[in-house]
C-alpha positions in Angstrom: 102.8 108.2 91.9 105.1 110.5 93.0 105.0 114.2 93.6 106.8 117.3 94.7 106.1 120.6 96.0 108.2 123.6 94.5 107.9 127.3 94.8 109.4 129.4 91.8 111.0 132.8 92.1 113.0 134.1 89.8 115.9 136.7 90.1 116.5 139.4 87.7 115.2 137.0 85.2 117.0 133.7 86.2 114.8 131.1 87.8 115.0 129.5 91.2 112.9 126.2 91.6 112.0 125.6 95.6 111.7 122.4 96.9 108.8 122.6 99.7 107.9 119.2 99.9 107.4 115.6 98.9 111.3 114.5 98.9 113.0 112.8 102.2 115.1 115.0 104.2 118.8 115.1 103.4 121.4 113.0 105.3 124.0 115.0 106.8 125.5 117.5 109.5 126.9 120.1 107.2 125.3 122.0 104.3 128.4 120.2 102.0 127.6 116.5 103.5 123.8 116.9 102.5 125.4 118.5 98.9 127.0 115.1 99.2 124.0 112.8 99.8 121.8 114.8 97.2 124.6 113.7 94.8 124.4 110.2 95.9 121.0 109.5 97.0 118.7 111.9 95.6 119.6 113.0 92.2 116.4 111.5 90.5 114.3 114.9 92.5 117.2 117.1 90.6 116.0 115.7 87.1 112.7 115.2 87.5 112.9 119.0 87.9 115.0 120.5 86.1 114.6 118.2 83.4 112.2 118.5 80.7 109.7 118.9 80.5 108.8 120.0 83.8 112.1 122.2 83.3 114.5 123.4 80.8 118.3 123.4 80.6 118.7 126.6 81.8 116.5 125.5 85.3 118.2 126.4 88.6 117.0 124.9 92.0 117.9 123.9 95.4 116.8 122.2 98.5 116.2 124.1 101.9 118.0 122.3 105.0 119.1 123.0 108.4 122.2 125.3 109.2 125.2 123.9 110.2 125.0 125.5 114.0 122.6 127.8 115.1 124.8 130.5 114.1 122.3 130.7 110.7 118.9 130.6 109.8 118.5 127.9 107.5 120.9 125.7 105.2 120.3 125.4 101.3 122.0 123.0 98.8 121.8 124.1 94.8 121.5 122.3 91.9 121.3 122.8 88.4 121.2 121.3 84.8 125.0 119.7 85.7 124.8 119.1 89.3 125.0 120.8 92.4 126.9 123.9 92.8 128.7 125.3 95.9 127.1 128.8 95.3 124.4 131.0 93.8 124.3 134.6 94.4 120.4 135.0 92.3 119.8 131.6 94.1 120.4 133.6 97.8 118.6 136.3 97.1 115.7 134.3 95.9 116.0 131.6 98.6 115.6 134.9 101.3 113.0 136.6 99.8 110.8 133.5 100.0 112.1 132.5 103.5 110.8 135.9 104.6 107.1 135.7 102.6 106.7 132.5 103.6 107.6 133.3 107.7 110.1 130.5 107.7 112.2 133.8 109.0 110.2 136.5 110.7 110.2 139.6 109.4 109.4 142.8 110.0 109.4 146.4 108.6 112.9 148.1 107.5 116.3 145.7 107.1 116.1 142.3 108.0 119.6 140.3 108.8 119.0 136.9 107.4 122.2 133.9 107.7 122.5 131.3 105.4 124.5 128.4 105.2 125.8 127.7 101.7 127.8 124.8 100.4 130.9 127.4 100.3 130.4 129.0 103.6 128.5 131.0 106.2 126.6 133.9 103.8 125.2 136.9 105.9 122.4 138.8 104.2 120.0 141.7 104.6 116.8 142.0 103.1 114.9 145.3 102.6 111.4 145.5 103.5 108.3 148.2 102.5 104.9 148.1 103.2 105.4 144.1 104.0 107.1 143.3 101.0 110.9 142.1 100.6 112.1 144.8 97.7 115.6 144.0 97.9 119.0 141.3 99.4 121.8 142.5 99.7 124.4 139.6 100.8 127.8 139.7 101.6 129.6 136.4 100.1 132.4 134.3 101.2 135.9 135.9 100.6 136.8 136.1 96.9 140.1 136.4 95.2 142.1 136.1 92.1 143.1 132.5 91.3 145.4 133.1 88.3 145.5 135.6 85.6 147.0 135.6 81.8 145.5 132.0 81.7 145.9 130.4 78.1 142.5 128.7 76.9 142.9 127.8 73.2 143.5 131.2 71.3 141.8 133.2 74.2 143.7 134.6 77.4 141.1 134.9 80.6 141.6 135.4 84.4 140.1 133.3 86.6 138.9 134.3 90.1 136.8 132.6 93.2 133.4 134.4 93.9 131.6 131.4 96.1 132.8 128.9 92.8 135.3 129.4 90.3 135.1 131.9 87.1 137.0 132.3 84.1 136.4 135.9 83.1 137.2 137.8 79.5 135.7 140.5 76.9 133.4 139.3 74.3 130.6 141.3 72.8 127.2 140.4 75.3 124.6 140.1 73.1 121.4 137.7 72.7 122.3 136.9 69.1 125.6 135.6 70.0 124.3 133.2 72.8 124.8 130.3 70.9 128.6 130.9 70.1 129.3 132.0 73.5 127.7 128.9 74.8 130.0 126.8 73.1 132.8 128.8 73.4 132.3 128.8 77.3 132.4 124.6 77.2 135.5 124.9 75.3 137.1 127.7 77.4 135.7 125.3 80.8 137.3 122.3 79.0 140.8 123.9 78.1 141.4 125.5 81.8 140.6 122.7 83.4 142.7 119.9 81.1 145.9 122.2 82.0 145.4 123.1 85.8 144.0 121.8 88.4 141.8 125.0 90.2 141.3 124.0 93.2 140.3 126.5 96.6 143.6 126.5 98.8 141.3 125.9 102.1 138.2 123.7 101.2 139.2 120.8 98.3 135.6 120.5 97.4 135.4 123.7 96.4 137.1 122.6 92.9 136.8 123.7 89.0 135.7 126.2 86.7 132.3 126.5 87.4 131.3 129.0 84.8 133.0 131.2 81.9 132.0 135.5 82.5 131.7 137.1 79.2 131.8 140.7 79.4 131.5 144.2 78.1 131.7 148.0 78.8 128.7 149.8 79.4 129.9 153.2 81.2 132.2 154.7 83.8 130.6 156.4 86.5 129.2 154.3 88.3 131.6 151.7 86.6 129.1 149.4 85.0 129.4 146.1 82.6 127.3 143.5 81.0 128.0 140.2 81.3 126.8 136.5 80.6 127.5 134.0 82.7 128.2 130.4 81.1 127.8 127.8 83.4 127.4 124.1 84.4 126.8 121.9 81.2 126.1 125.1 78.6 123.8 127.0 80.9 123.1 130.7 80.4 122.5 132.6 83.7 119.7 135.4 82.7 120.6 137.4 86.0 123.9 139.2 86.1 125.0 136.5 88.1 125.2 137.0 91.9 128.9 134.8 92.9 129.9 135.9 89.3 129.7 139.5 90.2 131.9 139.0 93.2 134.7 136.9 91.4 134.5 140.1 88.7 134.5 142.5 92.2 138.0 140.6 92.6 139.5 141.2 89.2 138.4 144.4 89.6 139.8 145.1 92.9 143.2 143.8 92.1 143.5 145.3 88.6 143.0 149.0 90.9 139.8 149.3 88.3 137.0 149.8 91.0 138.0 151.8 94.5 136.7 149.9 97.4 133.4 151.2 98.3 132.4 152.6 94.9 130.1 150.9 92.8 129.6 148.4 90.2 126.5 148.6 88.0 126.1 145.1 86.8 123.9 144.1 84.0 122.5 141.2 82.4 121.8 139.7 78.7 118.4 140.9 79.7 118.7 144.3 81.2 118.7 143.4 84.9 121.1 144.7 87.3 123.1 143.7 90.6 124.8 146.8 92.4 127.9 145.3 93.6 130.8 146.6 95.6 134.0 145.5 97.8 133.7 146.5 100.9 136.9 145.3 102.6 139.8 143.2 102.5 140.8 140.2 104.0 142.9 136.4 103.0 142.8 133.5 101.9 145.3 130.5 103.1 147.7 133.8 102.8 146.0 135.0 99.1 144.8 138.4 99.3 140.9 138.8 99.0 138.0 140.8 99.1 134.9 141.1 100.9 131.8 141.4 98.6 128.7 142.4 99.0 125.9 142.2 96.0 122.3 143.4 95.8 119.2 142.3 93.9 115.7 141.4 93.9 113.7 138.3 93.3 110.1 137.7 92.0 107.8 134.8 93.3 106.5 133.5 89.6 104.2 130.1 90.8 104.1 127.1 92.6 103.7 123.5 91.8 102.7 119.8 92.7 105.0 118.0 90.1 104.3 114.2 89.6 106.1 111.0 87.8 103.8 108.8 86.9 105.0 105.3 87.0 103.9 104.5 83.1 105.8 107.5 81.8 108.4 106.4 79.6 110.4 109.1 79.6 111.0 109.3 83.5 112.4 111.8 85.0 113.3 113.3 81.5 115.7 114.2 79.1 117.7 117.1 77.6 118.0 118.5 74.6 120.7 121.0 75.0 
């Protein structure tokens, strides 16, 4: 019979599923080749827990690896109800605050620099800690930019911008009752972009498609803050305000002259939690203009787990239902 170790955190409300153990290493030398060879090799682990019903369709995960050099810490590959993605800003801040309980990094009182290799690059993060406990990440992500604004999508114009993964971005009312519309219209959105262009990052060609839809609203001006739900994957509904989403909104921001650099944006979620994001600097892309982001949150250890398959189950690694 199987079985798999998992710590669960989660980060203003979105889960994060740790693998600790029971799985075989990943095959690879980078942090995207062993994204690769969990495609390939070990995909059954993905379902059997994210999946029900040991998960949901809104489950988020990852694997912990080694860095690519020793320039980092440790190496982490994510996956999620679709697949793996090549970023996850609730998913870092998560991943840190357990590599620091658990002593994988050492840590010590006041700010802790922490490097993590993600499937989109080299992430550089700093974790606050009081009395022995982590109370907050702040990370600063890979350079984002615009990719295209104006885009038509159906009857709906939405910018699209690269915080970590692509984002199509545009206003809709945030609000629980309306999950189930914005769920679907976020497939549809996904679906239109990506029948008409081919979004693609200029530097890395696996960094590729739109990997979730940003619905948002005004909130207030000063600090500048929104509300957003993030779409992602197959139909997923980030609960956090999403941690790469923030930056790729950071981006639009920037370049629309909407948000100064160094000033705040107070970023909520469908659930009330907040991100405190800013743009702290710019930089480029293959010759695009971008931004340096940083984002800041705080995760919650929720449990841990020895999940099984038993051989006789006849539902497997599972099923979903959504």
């Amino acid at each position: 019979m199987s079985t798999i170790r998992v710590v669960d955190y989660h980060t203003g409300g979105e889960p994060f599923r740790i693998v600790t153990g029971g799985t075989e290493p990943l095959r690879g030398r980078t942090v995207l080749e062993r994204r690769r060879d969990a495609r390939e090799r070990l995909d059954h682990v993905r379902r059997l827990l994210v999946f029900e019903p040991r998960g949901h369709a809104d489950m988020y995960g990852c694997h912990v690896v080694p860095a690519n050099d020793e320039g980092a810490d440790l190496g982490v590959v994510f996956f999620h109800n679709a697949g793996y993605s090549t970023a996850c800003g609730h998913g870092t801040i998560a991943l840190v605050t357990w590599a620091l309980d658990e002593g994988v990094v050492e840590r010590r009182e006041g700010e802790n620099r922490v490097v993590v290799d993600v499937p989109c690059g080299r992430i550089e993060t700093w974790a606050a800690v009081e009395g022995g406990r982590v109370r907050s990440v702040r990370f600063r992500n890979v350079p984002s930019f615009v990719w295209a604004t104006g885009l038509e999508a159906g009857p709906f114009t939405v910018d699209v911008a690269f915080g970590g993964a692509f984002y199509a971005s545009l206003r809709e009312r945030v609000e629980r009752a309306e999950l189930p519309r914005l769920i679907e219209l976020g497939r549809a959105i996904k679906r239109a972009i990506e029948a008409e262009h081919d979004v693609v990052h200029p530097v890395e060609p696996e960094l590729r498609d739109v990997y979730g839809v940003i619905f948002w609203q005004e909130e207030a001006e000063r600090p500048l803050t929104q509300r957003n739900v993030t779409v992602f994957a197959d139909g997923e509904v980030d609960r956090s305000p999403c941690g790469s989403g923030t930056s790729a909104r950071l981006a639009l921001l920037d370049a629309s002259a909407r948000l100064p650099r160094g000033e705040e944006l107070r970023h909520l979620s469908i659930v009330g939690s907040s991100f405190s994001g800013r743009v702290v600097g710019g930089t480029e892309v293959a010759g695009r203009p971008a931004v340096v982001t940083e984002v800041e949150g705080r995760a919650y250890r929720t449990g841990e787990a020895v999940f099984v398959l038993d051989p006789d189950d006849p539902l497997g690694e599972g099923f979903l239902l959504r």
